[in-house]
Structure formats: structure tokens, C-alpha cells
C-alpha positions in Angstrom: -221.4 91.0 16.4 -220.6 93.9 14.6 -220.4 94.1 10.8 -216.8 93.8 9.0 -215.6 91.5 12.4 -214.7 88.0 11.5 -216.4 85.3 13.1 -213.2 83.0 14.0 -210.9 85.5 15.8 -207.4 84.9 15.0 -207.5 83.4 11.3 -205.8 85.3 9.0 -205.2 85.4 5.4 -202.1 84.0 4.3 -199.2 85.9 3.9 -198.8 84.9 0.2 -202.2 84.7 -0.8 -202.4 88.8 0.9 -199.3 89.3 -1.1 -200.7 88.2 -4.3 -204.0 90.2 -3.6 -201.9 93.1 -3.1 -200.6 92.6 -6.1 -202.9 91.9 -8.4 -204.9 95.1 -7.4 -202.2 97.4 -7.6 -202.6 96.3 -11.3 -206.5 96.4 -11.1 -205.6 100.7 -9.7 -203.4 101.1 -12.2 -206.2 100.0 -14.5 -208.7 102.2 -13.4 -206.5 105.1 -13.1 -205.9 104.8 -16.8 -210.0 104.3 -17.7 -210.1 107.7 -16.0 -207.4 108.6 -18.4 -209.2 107.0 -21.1 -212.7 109.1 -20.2 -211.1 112.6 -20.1 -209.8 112.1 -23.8 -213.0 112.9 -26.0 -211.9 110.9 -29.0 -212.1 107.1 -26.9 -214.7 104.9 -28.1 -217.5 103.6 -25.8 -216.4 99.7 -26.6 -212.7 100.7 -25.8 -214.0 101.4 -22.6 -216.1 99.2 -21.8 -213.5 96.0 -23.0 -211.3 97.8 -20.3 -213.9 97.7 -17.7 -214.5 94.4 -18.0 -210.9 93.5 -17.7 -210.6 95.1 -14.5 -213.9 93.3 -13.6 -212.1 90.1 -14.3 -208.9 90.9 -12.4 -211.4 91.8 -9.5 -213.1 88.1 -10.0 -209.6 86.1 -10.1 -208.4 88.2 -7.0 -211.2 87.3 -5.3 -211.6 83.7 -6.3 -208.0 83.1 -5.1 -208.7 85.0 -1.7 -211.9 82.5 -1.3 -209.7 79.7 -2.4 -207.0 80.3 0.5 -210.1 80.6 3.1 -211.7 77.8 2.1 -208.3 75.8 2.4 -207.0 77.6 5.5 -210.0 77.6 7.5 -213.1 76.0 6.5 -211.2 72.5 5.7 -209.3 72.7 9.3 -212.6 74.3 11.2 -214.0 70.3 12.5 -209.9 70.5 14.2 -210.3 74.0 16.1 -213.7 72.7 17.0 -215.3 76.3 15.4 -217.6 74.5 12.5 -220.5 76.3 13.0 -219.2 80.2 13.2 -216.9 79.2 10.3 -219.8 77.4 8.3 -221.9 81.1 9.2 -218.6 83.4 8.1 -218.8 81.9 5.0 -222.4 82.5 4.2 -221.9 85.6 4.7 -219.3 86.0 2.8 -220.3 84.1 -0.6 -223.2 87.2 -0.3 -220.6 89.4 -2.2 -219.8 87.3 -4.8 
């Protein structure tokens, strides 16, 4: 299998869970584009940006958390029914890797 592939072919994230994802890191851009902001004007503290990093950090976590969320509810709880346990059960492992 290559890397990046998906174990169960054909399960998807949910449209509104990928919508809110989308979302929410539009706002995560928009908060790194203005830390880049925040580095090119000498007079920013260190702490201002670091509390700003750690916001976007946090956004990053939620996003994630609710991505997990829909898998674990789309396709891990429904994998026994599609008869794909084990190459669900493995797609997982490998995914709580990044967390």
C-alpha cells in the first residue's frame, strides 16, 4: 500500500464535517498570515506571539478532534457491517500516530 492511500476505499469524510474543516482553517490561515504580520513589525512582544501560536495550535487540535470524531462515527462504529474491521481497526492506528 502506498503512503497517504486509505485503507477502506470509498469512505469519505462527511460533507459537513469537510465543510467545517474547511472552515475552521481558513481561520487557522488567516491566523498565521497575521503572526507573519505580527513578526515583520519589530516592536511585537515574544509572549504576544507566542499566546497567538498557541491559539492556532488549538484551532489545529479542535479541527482535528472533530475530523477524528466523524471517522470514528462514520466508519470505525459501522466497519463489523461492511465486514472491513481489521483494515479499519489498522487505518486508525495509523492515524492516531499524528496526534
Amino acid at each position: 500500500m502506498k503512503r497517504g492511500q486509505p485503507l477502506a476505499q470509498g469512505l469519505h469524510l462527511d460533507p459537513e464535517t469537510r465543510q467545517e474543516a474547511r472552515q475552521r482553517l481558513l481561520s487557522v490561515k488567516g491566523h498565521v498570515d497575521g503572526l507573519v504580520r505580527m513578526l515583520d513589525d519589530p516592536r511585537v512582544c515574544c509572549v504576544d506571539v507566542l499566546k497567538q501560536m498557541k491559539a492556532v495550535r488549538g484551532a489545529l487540535v479542535v479541527t482535528g478532534d472533530r475530523v477524528l470524531k466523524s471517522h470514528l462515527r462514520e466508519h470505525v462504529a459501522t466497519a463489523a457491517i461492511r465486514g472491513d474491521t481489521d483494515s479499519i481497526v489498522e487505518e486508525l492506528m495509523d492515524a492516531l500516530k499524528y496526534r
